[in-house]
C-alpha positions, 0 to 999 in steps of 0.5 A, spaced: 665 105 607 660 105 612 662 111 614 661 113 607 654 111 606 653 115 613 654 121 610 651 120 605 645 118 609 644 111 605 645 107 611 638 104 614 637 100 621 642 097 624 647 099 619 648 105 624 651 101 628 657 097 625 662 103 622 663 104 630 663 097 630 667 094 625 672 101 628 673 098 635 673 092 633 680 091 628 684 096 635 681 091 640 684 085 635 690 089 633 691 090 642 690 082 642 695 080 637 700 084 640 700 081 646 700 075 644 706 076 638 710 079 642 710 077 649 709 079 656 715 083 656 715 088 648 708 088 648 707 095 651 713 098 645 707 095 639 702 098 643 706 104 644 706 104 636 699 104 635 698 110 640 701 114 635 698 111 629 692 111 630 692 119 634 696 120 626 691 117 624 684 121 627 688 127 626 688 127 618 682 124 616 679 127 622 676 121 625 675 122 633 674 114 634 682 113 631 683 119 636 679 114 642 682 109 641 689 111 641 687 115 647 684 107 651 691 104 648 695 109 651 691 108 659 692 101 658 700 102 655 701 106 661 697 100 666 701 095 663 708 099 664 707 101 671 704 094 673 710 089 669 714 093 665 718 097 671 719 091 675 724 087 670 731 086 672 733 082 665 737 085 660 735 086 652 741 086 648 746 089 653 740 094 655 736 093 662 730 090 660 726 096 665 729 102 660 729 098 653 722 096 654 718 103 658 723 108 654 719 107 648 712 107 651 715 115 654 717 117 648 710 114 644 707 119 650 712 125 649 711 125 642 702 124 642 703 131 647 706 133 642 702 132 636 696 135 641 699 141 643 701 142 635 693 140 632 689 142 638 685 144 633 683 138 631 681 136 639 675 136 642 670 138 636 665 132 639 664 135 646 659 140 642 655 133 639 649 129 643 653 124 648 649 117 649 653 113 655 657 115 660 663 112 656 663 117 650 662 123 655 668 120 658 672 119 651 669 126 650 672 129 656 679 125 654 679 128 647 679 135 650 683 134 654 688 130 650 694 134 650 694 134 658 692 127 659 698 124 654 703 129 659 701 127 666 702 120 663 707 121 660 711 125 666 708 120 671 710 114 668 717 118 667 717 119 675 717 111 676 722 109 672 726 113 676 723 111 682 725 104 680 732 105 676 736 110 680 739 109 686 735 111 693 740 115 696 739 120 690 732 119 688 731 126 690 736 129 686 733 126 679 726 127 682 728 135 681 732 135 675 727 131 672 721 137 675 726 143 673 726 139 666 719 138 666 718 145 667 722 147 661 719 144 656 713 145 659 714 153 657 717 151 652 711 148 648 707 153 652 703 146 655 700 147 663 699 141 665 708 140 664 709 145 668 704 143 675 707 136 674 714 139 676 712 144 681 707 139 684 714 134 683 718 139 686 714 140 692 714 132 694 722 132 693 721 138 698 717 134 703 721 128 702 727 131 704 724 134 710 720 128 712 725 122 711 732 123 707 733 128 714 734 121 718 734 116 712 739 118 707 747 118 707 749 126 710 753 126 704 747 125 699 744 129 704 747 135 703 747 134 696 740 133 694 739 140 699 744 143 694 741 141 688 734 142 689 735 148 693 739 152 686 733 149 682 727 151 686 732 158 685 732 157 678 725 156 678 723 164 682 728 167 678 725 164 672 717 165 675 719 173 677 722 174 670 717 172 666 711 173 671 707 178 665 707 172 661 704 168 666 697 170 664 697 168 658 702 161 659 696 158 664 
């Protein structure tokens, strides 16, 4: 309503102030709430929830505060994650408390890119409006580069779980499946950001294994994780080489 009124230009005073006001402060209630109806332990799958909600939201009604707002409960759902939600060992419904809670969040982040890569026309329009504090010029860069940031969030939050869930002797062997299939969906959805998080995920299996599984891993395991990632990094040239005139027009 009070946007409204804006547009209209019957707002006086200290009425330009509340749309933003009244905006902000419902997501900031809603973060709270879940936090305390949920709990310690499901609170990042209700924001993870709110993350698209309210990106779906900026989108079709065109609203660059919805679209903010989705982009801070993401940075503080990746935050929570990383610092609670992969360090438990309980079980939920038969299910390892670590997946069943960080999953969702993944997969709220996968789609957010998504919707990003798909709408890119919807981004940044506010970067060419005059910015008032550092704040909006950082939520005006994130808005920018919305897509970019929900896939490195999305691919680093992916990075730990596996980090957390699979087994040290193998660790470098689901790094470099995990970067191929970054990789992949990266050409797929024609989105660089995918595609240098796995190149730049595969170099750290690469030095990982020079560095420390040489000494520190099992010579069975070993021997695999230099297979494994070998015929990778073969996939990747070949596949790099053979489509090498897309290249310019892919980054």
């Amino acid at each position: 309503r009070v946007r409204d009124e804006q547009k209209k230009s019957k707002s006086v005073g200290f009425e330009t102030y509340l749309q933003p006001i009244y905006s902000y402060g419902a997501a900031a209630l809603l973060v709270i709430l879940a936090r305390f109806e949920f709990g310690r332990t499901l609170t990042v799958i209700a924001w993870a929830a709110l993350i698209i909600i309210y990106l779906v939201l900026g989108v079709q009604w065109r609203d660059r505060d919805f679209r903010f707002q989705s982009y801070i409960i993401a940075l503080i759902a990746f935050a929570r994650s990383w610092s609670t939600n992969v360090y438990m060992i309980g079980s939920f419904y038969g299910v390892s408390e670590r997946i069943a809670t960080t999953v969702p969040v993944l997969a709220a982040f996968f789609v957010a890119a998504l919707i990003c890569i798909f709408e890119s026309q919807y981004f940044g329009v506010a970067a060419r409006q005059p910015l008032k504090s550092r704040i909006a010029a950082f939520l005006v860069y994130l808005d920018v580069h919305a897509r970019a940031l929900f896939a490195v969030l999305a691919s680093t939050l992916l990075t730990i779980l596996v980090y957390y869930e699979v087994a040290r002797n193998v660790i470098t062997m689901a790094w470099a499946i995990e970067a191929l299939t970054l990789l992949g969906l990266g050409f797929l959805v024609r989105e660089r950001s995918f595609r240098l998080f796995g190149l730049g995920l595969l170099l750290v299996c690469l030095l990982k294994l020079v560095v420390i599984d040489l000494a520190g891993v099992e010579p069975l395991y070993r021997i695999f994780s230099w297979i494994v990632l070998g015929i990778i990094l073969l996939m990747v040239s070949f596949g790099y080489t053979k489509y090498r005139h897309m290249m310019k027009h892919l980054f």
